[in-house]
C-alpha positions in Angstrom: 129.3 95.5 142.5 127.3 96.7 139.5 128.4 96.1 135.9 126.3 98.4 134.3 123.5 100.8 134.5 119.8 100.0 135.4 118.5 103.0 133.5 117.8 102.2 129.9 118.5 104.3 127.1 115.0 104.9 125.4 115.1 107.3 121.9 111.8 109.2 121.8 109.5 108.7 118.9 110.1 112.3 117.2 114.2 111.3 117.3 113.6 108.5 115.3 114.9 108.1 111.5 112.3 108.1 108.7 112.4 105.0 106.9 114.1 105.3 103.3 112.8 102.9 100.4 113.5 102.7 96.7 111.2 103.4 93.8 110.8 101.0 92.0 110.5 102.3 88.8 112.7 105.7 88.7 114.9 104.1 91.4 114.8 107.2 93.4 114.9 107.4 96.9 112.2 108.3 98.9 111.7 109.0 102.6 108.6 108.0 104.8 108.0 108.5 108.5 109.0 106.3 111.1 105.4 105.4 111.8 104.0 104.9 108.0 104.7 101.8 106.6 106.6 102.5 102.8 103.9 101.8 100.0 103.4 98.2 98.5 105.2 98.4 95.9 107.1 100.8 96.3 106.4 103.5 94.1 107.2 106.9 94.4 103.9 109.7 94.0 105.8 111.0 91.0 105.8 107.9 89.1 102.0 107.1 89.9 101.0 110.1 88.5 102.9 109.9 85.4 101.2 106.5 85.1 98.2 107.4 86.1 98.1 110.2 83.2 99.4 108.0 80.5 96.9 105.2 81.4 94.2 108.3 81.0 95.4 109.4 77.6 95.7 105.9 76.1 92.0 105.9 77.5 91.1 109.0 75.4 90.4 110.9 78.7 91.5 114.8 77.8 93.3 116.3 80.8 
């Protein structure tokens, strides 16, 4: 008698889901690949660079 099957169900890399994470500072959502790990912390590019150019002004750096 067999109660199931021997053949395992195995999902292909390119089927899998990307991996959804939360910014942490706009609280959008953001998608990465299933094989990139989400950044540490988790902030979005959009946020870094609007950081990034206010830390440049207050610097007196002229973009």
């Amino acid at each position: 008698m067999t109660y199931g099957s021997k053949t395992m169900r195995i999902v292909p890399d390119d089927l899998a889901e990307p991996v959804q994470w939360f910014c942490l500072m706009c609280d959008g959502v953001e998608e990465s690949a299933p094989d990139v790990e989400p950044p540490s912390p988790p902030i979005c590019p959009t946020c870094i660079r609007l950081v990034l150019v206010q830390a440049l002004r207050a610097l007196g750096v002229d973009l």
